[in-house]
C-alpha positions as CSV (number, residue, x, y, z in Angstrom):
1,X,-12.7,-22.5,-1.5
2,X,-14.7,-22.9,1.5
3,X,-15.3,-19.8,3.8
4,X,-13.6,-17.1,1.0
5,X,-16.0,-14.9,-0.6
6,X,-14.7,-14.2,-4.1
7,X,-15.9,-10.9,-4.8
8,X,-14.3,-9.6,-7.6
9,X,-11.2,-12.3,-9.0
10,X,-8.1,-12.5,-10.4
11,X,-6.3,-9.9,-12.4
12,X,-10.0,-7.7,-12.6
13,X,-9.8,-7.4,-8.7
14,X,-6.4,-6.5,-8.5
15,X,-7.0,-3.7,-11.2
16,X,-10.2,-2.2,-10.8
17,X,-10.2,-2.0,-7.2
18,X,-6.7,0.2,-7.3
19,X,-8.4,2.0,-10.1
20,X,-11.3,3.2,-8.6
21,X,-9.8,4.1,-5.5
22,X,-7.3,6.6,-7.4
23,X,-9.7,8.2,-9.5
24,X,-11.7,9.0,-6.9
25,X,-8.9,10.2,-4.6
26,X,-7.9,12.4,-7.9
27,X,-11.1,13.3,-8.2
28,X,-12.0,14.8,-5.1
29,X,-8.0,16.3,-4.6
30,X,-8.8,18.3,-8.3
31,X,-12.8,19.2,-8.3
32,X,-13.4,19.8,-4.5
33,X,-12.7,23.5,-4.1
34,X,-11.1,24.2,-0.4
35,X,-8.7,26.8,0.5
36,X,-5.5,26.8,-0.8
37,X,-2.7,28.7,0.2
38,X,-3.3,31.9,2.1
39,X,-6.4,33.2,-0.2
40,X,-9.9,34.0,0.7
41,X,-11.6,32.6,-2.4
42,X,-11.8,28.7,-1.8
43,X,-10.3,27.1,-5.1
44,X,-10.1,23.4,-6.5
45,X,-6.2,22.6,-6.9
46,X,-6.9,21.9,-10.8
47,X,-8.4,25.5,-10.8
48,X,-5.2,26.7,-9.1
49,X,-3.3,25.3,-11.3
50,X,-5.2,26.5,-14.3
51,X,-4.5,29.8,-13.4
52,X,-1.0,29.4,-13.4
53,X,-0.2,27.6,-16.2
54,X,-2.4,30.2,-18.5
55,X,-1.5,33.6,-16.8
56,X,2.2,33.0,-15.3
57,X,4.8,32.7,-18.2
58,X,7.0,31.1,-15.6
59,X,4.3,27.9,-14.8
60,X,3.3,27.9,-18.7
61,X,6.5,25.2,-19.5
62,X,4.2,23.0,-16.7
63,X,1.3,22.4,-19.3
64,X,4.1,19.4,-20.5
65,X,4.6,17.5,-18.0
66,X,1.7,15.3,-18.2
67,X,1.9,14.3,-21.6
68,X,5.7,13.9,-21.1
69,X,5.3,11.9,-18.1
70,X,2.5,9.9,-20.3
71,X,4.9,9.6,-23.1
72,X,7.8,8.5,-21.2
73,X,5.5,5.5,-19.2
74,X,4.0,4.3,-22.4
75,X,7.7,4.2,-24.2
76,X,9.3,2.3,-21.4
77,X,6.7,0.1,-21.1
């Protein structure tokens, strides 16, 4: 192993690294409030979508999605 540096190994490596990386990436997509759409208010996208799954009756069947695309990973898997 000469001339490698061995950070972080095996499977750990090959998990955390990805892991991190998306969390943050999800992170700053939900929480950091920018302008979206055409409004004037600058809003995070989880805020945005907040709003519409609470006050539009249309968006309200989107609250299960997550757990359904949760459920559906963890009984395929």
């Amino acid at each position: 192993m000469r001339g490698r540096i061995r950070a972080v190994g095996g499977l750990q490596g090959r998990v955390i690294i990805p892991l991190v990386l998306g969390v943050t990436g999800l992170g700053l997509f939900a929480f950091f409030p920018y302008t979206t759409g055409y409004g004037e208010v600058r809003r995070s996208v989880l805020e945005m979508v907040s709003r519409f799954w609470r006050g539009e009756p249309d968006w309200q069947h989107g609250m299960l999605v997550p757990p359904d695309c949760l459920f559906s990973h963890l009984a395929s898997s």
